[in-house]
C-alpha positions in Angstrom: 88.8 130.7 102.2 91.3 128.1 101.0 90.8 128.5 97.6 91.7 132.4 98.0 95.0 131.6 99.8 95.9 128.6 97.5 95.3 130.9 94.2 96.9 133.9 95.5 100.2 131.8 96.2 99.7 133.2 100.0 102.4 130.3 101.2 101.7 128.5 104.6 98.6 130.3 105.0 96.4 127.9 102.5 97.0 125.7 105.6 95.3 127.8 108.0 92.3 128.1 105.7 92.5 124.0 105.2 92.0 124.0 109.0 88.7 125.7 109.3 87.4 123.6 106.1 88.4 120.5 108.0 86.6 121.9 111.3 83.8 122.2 109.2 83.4 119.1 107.9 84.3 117.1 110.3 82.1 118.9 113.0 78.9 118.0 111.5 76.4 116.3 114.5 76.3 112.3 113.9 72.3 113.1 113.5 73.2 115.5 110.1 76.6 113.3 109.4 78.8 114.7 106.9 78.2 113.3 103.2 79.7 109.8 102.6 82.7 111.4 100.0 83.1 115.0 101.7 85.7 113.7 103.8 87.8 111.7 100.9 87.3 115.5 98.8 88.7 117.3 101.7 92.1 114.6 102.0 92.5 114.7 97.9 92.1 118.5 98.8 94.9 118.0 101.2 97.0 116.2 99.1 97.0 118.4 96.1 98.0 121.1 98.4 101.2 119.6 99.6 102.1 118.2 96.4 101.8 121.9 94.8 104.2 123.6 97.7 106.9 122.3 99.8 105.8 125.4 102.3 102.7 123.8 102.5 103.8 120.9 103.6 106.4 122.2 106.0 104.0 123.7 107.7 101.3 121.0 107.6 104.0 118.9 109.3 105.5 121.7 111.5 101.5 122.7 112.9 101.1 118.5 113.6 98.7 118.8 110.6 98.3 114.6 110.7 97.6 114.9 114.8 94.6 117.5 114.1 93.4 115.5 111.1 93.5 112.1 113.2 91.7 113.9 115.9 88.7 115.1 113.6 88.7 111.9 112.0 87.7 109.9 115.4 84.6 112.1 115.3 82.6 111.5 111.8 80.6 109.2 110.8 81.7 105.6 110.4 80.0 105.9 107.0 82.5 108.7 105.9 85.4 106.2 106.3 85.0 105.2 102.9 87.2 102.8 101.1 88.1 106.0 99.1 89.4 108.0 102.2 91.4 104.9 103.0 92.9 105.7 99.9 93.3 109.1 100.3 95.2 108.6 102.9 97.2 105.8 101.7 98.4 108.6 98.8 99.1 110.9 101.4 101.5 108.2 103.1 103.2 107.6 99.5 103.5 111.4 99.1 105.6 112.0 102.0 107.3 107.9 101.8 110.8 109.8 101.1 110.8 111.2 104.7 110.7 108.8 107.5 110.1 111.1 110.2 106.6 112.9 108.4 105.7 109.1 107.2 106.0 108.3 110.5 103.7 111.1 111.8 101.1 110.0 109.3 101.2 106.5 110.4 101.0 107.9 114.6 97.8 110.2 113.6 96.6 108.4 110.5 96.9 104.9 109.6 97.6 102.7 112.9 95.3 104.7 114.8 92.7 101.6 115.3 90.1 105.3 117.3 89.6 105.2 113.5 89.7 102.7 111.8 87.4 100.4 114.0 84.4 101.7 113.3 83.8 102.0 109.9 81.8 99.0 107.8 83.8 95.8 107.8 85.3 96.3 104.2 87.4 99.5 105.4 88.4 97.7 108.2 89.7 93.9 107.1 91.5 96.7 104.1 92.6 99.2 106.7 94.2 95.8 108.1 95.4 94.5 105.1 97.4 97.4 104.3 98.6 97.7 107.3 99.9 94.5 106.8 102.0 95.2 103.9 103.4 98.6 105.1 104.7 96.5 108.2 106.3 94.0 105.5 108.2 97.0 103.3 109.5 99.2 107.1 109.5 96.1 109.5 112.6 97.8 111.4 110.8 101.1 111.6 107.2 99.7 112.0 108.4 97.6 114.9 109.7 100.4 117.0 106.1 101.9 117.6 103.9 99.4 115.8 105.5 95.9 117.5 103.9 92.8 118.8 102.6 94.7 122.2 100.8 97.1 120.1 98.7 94.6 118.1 97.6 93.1 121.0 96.5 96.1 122.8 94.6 96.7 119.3 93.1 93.5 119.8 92.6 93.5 123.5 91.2 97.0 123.4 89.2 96.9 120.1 88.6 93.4 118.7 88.0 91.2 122.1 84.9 88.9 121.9 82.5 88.6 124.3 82.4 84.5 126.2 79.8 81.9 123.6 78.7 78.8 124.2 80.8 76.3 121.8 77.6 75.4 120.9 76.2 79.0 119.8 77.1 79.8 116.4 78.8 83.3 115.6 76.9 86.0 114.3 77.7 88.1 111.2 79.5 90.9 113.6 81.6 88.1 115.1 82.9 86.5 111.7 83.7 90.0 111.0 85.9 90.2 114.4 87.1 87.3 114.0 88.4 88.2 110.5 90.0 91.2 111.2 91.8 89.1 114.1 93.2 86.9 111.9 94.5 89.5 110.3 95.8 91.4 112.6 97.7 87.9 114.4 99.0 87.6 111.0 100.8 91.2 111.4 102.1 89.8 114.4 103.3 87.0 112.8 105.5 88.9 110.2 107.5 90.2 113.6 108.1 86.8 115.1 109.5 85.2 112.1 111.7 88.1 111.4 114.5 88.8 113.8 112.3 87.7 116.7 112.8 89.5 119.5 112.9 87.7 123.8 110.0 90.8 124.4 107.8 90.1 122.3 107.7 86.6 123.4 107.3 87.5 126.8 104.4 90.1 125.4 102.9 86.9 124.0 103.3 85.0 127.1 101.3 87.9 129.5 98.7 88.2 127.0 98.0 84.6 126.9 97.5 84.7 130.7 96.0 88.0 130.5 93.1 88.0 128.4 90.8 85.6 130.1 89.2 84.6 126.6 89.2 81.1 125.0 88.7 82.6 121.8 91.3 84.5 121.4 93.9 82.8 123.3 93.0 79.6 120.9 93.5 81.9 118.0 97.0 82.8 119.2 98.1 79.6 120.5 97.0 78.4 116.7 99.6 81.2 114.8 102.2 79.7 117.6 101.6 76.3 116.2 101.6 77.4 112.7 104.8 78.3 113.4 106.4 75.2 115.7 105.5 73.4 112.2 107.1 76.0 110.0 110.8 74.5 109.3 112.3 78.1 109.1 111.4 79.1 112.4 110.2 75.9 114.7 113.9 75.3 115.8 114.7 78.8 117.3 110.9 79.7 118.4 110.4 76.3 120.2 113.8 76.8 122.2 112.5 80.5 123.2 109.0 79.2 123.9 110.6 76.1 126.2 112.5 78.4 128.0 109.3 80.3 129.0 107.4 77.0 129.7 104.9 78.1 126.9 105.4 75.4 124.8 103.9 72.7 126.8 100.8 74.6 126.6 100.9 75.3 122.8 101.6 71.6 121.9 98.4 70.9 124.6 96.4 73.0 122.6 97.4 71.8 119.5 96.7 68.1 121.1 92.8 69.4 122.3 92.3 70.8 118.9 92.9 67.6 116.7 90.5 65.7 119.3 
């Protein structure tokens, strides 16, 4: 069906018929999951198609093409987010990178979209992460607008919270992994704070902190906001704002508990 519309030059309709293809891939029952690469064919399928006709991808954009894709892709398998779909995807993003506002609707649907990208084996994920990291660093301004230091933490809250250990318990495999993809994603949040830092995000720090109720993760934090208190760049101005919400007693604390 898409082949027919794509060969006969039918326009925008080679969209409609990429619709029911990705319907029918993506619909596949988790007991008869969809094979591991069908889903990276169907995106390099995608691609090639808005790369061959700007109607294509005017439409694609105009019938919220990256919402409906996002949406299938909370449903398959973890074990069809492949490092190759990742990077499918990540050519899609480069395709459209001359037009904020359909790179932006990518990044909504697509690639911040943690539905997604949580579930799949830990090497998608600490990549997913990872490149998440350096889109921030090239469109900080624009990242930090939907993307900002409150998001990351609801990622983290919502996705990557660990349940209470014993000190003494050691971490299983699955935790490492956690923890690993927190580190990551504190180091996103990092990147915000020592660039233009911002009194909310602070204060977004400060409510999580008191919020979370977890000693892993608020040690974890409280860690990045030491790393930067010793950073010469950025201890001046981030101690002041952190004295000025009383978190800084409670940073250099931790810091003091840790070297014990």
């Amino acid at each position: 069906y898409t082949g027919r519309y794509y060969q006969e030059g039918g326009g925008g309709k080679d969209m409609e018929g990429t619709v029911v293809l990705a319907k029918k891939i993506f619909s596949w029952e988790s007991d008869n999951c969809t094979p591991s690469e069908a889903v990276t064919s169907f995106l390099l399928l995608l691609l090639a198609m808005l790369k061959d006709s700007s109607t294509n991808e005017q439409v694609f954009f105009l019938a919220e093409g990256p919402a409906t894709i996002g949406a299938l892709l909370q449903k398959v398998c973890p074990s069809c987010l492949t490092v190759s779909a990742l990077s499918a995807i990540q050519q899609l993003v480069e395709h459209v990178a001359c037009s904020s506002r359909h790179r932006s609707d990518l990044y909504q649907s697509l690639l911040f979209d943690f539905r997604i990208w949580s579930r799949p084996e830990f090497s998608v994920k600490i990549g997913h992460t990872q490149y998440l990291s350096t889109i921030v660093k090239d469109h900080l301004s624009e990242c930090r607008r939907e993307f900002g230091v409150q998001y990351f933490l609801d990622v983290i809250r919502t996705f990557y919270k660990p349940s209470e250990r014993q000190e003494t318990e050691e971490l299983s495999p699955h935790e490492e992994e956690q923890r690993s993809i927190r580190a990551a994603i504190f180091s996103i949040i990092k990147l915000y704070v020592m660039h233009d830092m911002k009194t909310d995000e602070l204060d977004a720090v400060l409510l999580f902190l008191f919020a979370i109720n977890n000693d892993i993760v608020v040690e974890e934090l409280l860690r990045v906001l030491l790393s930067l208190l010793t950073t010469s760049s950025y201890q001046d101005s981030l101690a002041s704002a952190l004295w000025g919400r009383g978190l800084v007693i409670l940073v250099l604390v931790q810091a003091q508990s840790m070297a014990v």
